[in-house]
N, C-alpha and C positions, 0 to 999 in steps of 0.2 A: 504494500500500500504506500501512500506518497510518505507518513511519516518515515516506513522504513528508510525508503531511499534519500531520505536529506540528512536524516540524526545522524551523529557525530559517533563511530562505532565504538564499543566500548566492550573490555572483557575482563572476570574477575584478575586481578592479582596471584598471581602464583607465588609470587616472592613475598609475601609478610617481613616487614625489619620488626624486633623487639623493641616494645617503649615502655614507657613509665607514664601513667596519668597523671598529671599534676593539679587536675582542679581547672574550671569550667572550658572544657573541650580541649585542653592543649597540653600537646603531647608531646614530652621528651625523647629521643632518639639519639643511637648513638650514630657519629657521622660516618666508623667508619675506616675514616682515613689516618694515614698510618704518621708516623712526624714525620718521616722526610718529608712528604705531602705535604702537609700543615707548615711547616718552617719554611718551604718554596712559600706559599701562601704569605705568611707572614710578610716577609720580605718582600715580595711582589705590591704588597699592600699599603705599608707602613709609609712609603716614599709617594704616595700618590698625591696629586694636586685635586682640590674642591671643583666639582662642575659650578660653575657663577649663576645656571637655573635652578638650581637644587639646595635646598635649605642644610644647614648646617654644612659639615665639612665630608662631603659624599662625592662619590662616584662609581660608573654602571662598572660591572668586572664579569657579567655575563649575561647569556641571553640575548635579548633583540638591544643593543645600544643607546641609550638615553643620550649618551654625549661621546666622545672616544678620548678622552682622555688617559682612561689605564690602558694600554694596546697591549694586553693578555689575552684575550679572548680564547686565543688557541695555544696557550701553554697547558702541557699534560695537567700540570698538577690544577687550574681551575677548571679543565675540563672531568677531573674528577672532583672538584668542589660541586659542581651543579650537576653531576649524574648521581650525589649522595642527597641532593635534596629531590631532586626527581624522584626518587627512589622510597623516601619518607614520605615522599605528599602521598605517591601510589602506595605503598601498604596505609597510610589514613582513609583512606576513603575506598582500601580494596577495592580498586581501579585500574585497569592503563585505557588510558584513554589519547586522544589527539588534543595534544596539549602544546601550551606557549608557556617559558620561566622567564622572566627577568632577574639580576642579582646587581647589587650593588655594596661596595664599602662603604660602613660609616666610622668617622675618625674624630673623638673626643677627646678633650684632656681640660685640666684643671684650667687654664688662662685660656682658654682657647678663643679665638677675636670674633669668631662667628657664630652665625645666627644660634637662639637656645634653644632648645626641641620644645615642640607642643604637641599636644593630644591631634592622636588624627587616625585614620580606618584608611585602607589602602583599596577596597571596593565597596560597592551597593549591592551587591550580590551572592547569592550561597556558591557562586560554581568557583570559588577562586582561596585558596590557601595562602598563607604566607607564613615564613621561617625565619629565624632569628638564630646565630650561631655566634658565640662571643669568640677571636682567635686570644684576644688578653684581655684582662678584667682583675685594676688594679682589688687588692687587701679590703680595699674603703668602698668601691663604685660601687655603684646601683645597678641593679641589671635592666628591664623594661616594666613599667606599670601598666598595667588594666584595671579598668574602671568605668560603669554605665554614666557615672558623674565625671567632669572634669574640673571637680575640686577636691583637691587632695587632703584637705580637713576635715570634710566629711570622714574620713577613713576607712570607704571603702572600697577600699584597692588589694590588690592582689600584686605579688615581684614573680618574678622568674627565679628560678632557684640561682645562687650564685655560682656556676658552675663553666668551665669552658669545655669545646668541639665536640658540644654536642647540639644536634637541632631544637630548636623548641618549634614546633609545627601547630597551626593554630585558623581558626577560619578568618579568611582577612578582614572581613566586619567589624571586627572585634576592637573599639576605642583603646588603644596604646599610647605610652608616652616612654620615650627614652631615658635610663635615668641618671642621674649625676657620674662624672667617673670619676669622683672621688678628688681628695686634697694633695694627692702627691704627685700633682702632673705628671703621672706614665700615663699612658695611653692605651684608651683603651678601643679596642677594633673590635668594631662586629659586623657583620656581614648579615645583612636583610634581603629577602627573596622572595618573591611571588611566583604562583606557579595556578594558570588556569587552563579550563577545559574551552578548546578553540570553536 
């Protein structure tokens, strides 16, 4: 019938990744990847320059390109960054489906001259996932907040657990805010991803 031949095909997941629940729909994962991986990563990262359209100190590192700033797209080690969160969105939603990711670095630190993160949702839509991976996260920083309110006195907020290279996967709807990286200016790198059905 005409639904069959337009819907976007779609088949269970074979591949299940192990996670941890953490409380309202989001789910920890491990990434995966091994350190050398991770330490390519790092490095590749840590030296990037801010896209000027993009709030805070970011830029796209895979996927369909937002700016070209980082020109890694095609080094092994982030083309295993973004086949470990493909991988996660698919065992969430016990899916493969025909899909599009985007990823990008975010880079924070104690003085940092740029803009300060605000609450914000990354779609209007149930078909779209997004991921949060910390590569450093000083002793003190905050990891990411969730909250239906975007006042933080209210006190009803939820963190991410303090933890690094691993995924936090989560439906992208979901109001987040970035959180402080703490008083000891290291720096802290996280790597944000979205991943939806085309």
């Amino acid at each position: 019938n005409l639904w069959r031949s337009w819907r976007t095909p779609m088949k269970v997941s074979a591949n299940l990744v192990p996670y941890e629940d953490i409380g309202l729909g989001i789910r920890q994962y491990d990434s995966g990847l091994d350190k050398e991986v991770l330490d390519d990563i790092f490095e590749l990262c840590r030296y990037t320059l801010p896209c000027p359209h993009h709030p805070g100190f970011q830029c796209s590192i895979f996927g369909d390109p937002r700016d070209k700033i980082l020109k890694v797209f095609n080094h092994p080690s982030i083309q295993k960054l973004e086949e470990s969160f493909v991988k996660c969105c698919q065992s969430y939603w016990n899916l493969e489906v025909d899909h599009e990711v985007t990823g990008w670095v975010y880079l924070s630190w104690t003085d940092s001259p740029h803009s300060k993160p605000f609450w914000h949702r990354h779609a209007e839509d149930f078909y779209r996932l997004s991921g949060v991976l910390y590569l450093t996260l000083p002793e003190d920083a905050e990891t990411t907040w969730f909250s239906r309110h975007y006042d933080l006195e209210k006190k009803d907020f939820f963190s991410l657990p303090h933890v690094t290279n691993k995924w936090f996967i989560f439906p992208s709807m979901m109001n987040h805010l970035p959180g402080h990286p703490g008083n000891s200016n290291e720096m802290r790198i996280c790597i944000a991803a979205d991943y939806w059905i085309k």
